[in-house]
C-alpha positions as CSV (number, residue, x, y, z in Angstrom):
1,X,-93.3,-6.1,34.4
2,X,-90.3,-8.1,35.8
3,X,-88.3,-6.1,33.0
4,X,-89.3,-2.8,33.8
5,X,-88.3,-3.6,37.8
6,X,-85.2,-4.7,36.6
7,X,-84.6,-1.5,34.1
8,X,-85.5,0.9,36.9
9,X,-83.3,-1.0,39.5
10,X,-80.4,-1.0,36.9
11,X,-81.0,2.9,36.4
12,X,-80.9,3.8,40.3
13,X,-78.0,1.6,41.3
14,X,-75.8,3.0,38.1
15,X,-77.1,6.8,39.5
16,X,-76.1,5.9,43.0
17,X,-73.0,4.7,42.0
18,X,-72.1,7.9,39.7
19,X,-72.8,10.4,42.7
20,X,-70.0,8.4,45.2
21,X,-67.1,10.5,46.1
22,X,-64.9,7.0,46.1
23,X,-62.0,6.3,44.4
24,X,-63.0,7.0,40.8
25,X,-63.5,10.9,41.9
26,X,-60.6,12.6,41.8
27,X,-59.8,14.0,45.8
28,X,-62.5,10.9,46.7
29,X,-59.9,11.1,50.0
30,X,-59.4,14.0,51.2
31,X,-61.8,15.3,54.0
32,X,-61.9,18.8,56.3
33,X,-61.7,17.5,60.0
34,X,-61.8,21.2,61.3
35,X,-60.9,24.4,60.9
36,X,-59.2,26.8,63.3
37,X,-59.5,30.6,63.0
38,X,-56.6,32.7,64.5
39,X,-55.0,36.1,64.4
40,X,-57.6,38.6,64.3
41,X,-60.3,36.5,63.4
42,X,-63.1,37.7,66.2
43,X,-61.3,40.1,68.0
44,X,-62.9,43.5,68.8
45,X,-61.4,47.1,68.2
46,X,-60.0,47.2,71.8
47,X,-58.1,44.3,71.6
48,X,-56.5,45.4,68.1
49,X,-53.8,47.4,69.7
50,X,-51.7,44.4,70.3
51,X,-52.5,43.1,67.1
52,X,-49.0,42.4,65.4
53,X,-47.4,44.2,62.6
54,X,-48.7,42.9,59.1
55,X,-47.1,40.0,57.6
56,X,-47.5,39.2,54.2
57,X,-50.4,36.2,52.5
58,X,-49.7,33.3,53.0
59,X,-49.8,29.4,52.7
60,X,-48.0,26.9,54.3
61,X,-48.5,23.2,54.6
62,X,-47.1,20.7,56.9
63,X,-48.0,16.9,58.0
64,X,-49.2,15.9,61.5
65,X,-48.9,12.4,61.7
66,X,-52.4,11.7,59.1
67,X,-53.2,15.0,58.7
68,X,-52.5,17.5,56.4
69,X,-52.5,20.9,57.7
70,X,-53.0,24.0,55.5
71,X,-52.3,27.7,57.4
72,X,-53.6,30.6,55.3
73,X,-53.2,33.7,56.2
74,X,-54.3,37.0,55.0
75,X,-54.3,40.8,55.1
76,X,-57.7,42.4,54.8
77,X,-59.2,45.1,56.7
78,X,-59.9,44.5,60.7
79,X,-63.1,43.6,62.5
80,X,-63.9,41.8,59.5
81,X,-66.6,38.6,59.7
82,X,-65.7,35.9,57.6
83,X,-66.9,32.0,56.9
84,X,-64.9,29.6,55.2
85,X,-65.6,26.2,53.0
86,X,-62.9,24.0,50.9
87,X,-63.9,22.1,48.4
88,X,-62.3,20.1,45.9
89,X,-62.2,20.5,42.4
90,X,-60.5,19.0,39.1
91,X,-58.3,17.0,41.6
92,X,-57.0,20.7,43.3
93,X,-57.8,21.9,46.9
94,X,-60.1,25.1,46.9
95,X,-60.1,27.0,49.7
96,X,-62.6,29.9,49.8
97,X,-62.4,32.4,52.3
98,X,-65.9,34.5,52.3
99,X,-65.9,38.1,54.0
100,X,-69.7,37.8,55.5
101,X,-70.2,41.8,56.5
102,X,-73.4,42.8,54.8
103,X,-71.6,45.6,53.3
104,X,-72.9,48.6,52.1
105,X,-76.2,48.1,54.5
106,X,-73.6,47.8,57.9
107,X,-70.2,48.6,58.4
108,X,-68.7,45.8,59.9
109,X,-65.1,47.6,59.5
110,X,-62.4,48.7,62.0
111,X,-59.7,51.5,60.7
112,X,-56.8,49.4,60.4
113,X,-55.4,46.2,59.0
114,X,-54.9,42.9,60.2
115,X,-54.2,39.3,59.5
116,X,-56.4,36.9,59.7
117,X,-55.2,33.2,59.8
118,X,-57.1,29.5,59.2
119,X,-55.5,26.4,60.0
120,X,-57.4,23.7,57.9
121,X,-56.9,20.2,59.1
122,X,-57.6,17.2,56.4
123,X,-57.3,13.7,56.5
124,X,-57.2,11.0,53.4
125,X,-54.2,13.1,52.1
126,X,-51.9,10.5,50.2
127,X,-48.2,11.4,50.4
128,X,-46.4,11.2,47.3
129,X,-48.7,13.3,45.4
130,X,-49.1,16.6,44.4
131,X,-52.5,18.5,44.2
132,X,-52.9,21.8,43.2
133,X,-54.6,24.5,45.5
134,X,-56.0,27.6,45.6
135,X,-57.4,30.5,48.1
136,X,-60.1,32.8,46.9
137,X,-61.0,35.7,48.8
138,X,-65.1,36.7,48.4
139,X,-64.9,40.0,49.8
140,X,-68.6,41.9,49.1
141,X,-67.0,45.5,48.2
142,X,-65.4,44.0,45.2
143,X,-67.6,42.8,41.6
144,X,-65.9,39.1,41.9
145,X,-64.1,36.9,44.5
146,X,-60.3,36.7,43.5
147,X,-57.8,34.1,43.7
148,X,-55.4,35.6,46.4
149,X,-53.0,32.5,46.3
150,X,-52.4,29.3,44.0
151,X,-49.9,26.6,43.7
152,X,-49.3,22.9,44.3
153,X,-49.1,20.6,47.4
154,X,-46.3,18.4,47.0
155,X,-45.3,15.7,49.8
């Protein structure tokens, strides 16, 4: 009896310890604090007007004291709903920007195009290493969500 207590006990701590996200996983660190939505992220036809003139995708990253800041920024079509997760995976930073518009059932879509920007704020980031990343845009009129943008995060 005492062995099989101490076989199952063995069997669950080994399990507990395999699922961590400590060290021995690789981006155990790294950790989304928030994300801020910006440019035409909820704002209504009428306010479009003074949207500003397209720019082109992008991805920037900077430091703020601990944190690392990722801005994306993207044009897609305006008035569109969106919802965002990152994740991490194989050691790179994957950043998946989902259009939410239940399209063909609504139209959630204004007759113009706009950019849409994130900032994504992480901690646990260690400087003097590089990490891969990439955006993928989920948008529901296409068959499969597309990487939009990829590269590295050096510091």
């Amino acid at each position: 009896m005492n062995k099989l207590l101490f076989s199952i006990l063995t069997t669950c701590a080994i399990m507990l310890y395999s699922c961590s996200n400590d060290e021995g996983e690789p981006g155990g660190g790294l950790t989304l604090v928030k994300t801020l939505p910006g440019g035409c992220n909820n704002m209504k036809s009428g306010s479009l007007k003074n949207a500003v003139a397209e720019n082109r995708d992008t991805v920037l990253f900077s430091l703020r004291k601990d944190t690392l800041v990722m801005f994306t920024g993207i044009n897609y079509i305006c008035c569109a709903p969106f919802s965002t997760k990152s994740m991490i995976r194989n050691d790179s930073l994957i950043i998946r920007l989902t259009e939410t518009c239940n399209y063909p059932d609504e139209n959630c879509y204004c007759k113009c195009m706009c950019y849409y920007t994130w900032e994504f704020h992480f901690t646990g980031f260690s400087g003097g290493t590089s990490r891969g990343y990439a955006v993928i845009l989920d948008d529901p009129r296409q068959k499969e969500p597309a990487v939009i943008m990829k590269g590295t995060i050096k510091w």
